[in-house]
N, C-alpha and C positions, 0 to 999 in steps of 0.2 A: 232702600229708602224707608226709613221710619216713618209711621201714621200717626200722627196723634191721636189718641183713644179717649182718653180724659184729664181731667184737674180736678182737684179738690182741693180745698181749704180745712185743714184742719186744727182747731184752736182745741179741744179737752180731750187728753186721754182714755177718759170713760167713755167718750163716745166716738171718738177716732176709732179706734183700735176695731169694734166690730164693722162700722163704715166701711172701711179700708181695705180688711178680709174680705166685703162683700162686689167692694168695686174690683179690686185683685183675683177674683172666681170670674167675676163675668168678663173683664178680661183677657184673662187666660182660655176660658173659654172660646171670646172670639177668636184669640188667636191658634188654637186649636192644639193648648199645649196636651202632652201627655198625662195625666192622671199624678203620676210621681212628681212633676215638675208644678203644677197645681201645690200641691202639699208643701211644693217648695217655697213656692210663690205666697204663697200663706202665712208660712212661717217669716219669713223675711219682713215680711209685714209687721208683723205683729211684733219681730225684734225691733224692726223700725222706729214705729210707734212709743216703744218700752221707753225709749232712750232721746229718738231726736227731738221732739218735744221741749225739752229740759235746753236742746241746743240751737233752738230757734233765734232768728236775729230779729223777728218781729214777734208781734204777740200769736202769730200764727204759722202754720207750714204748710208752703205749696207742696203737692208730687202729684205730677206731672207724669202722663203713661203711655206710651208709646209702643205700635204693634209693627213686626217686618216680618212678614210670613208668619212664621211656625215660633217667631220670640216676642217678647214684651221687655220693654224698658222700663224702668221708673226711674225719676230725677224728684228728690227730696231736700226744700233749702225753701228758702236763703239760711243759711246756718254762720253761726259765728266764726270764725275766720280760725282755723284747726280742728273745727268741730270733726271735720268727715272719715277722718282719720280714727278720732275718739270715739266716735257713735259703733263703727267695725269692731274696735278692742274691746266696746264695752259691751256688746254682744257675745260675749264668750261665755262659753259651760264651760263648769269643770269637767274633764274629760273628755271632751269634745272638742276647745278651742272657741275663736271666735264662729260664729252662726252666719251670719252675714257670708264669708268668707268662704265658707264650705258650700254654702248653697247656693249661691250665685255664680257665673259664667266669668263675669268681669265685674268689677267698680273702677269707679275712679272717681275725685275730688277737684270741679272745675272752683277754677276763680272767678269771682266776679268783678266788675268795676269798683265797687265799693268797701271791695276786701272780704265779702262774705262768701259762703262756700256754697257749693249744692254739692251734694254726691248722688252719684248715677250707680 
């Protein structure tokens, strides 16, 4: 069963991005991830940030954080309706591939009533 941990609203990438590194430590933190997966949890962030933004369906973006033992979830949207898909591809190094992709456990792209997306 997942806890809900927090929410944020984030409207400017200048100020999202270290917000969100800060709220993403301390809940990893609570959830008592490993050190490595921290780093992970950071990064993902921060690719997040980079990209969905640009793919918001309002003038802001929920994410949404959820703790089950030893993991943490985040859910990022309402996004435009294909965003969730694009926001993962558009995370990609060269060399590396997409970031999102490699460092998370799972995603996946819910629908909503309105046709906009969240990805988890």
């Amino acid at each position: 069963m997942t806890h809900r941990a927090a929410r944020l609203r984030l409207r400017r990438e200048d100020l999202g991005g270290p917000v969100l590194e800060r709220v993403v430590g301390a809940i990893a933190a609570r959830a008592d991830l490993p050190l490595d997966r921290l780093s992970d949890a950071q990064i993902v962030s921060s690719a997040l940030v980079g990209v969905a933004l640009a793919h918001a369906a309002d003038d802001a973006l929920a994410v949404e954080f959820g703790t089950d033992g030893a993991a943490m979830d985040m859910a990022v949207g309402p996004l435009n309706a294909g965003a969730g898909a694009r926001i993962v591809a558009d995370s990609a190094l060269p060399g590396v591939g997409p970031v999102l992709e490699r460092l998370v456990d799972d995603w996946s792209v819910e629908t909503l009533d309105a046709g906009d997306e969240v990805l988890r």
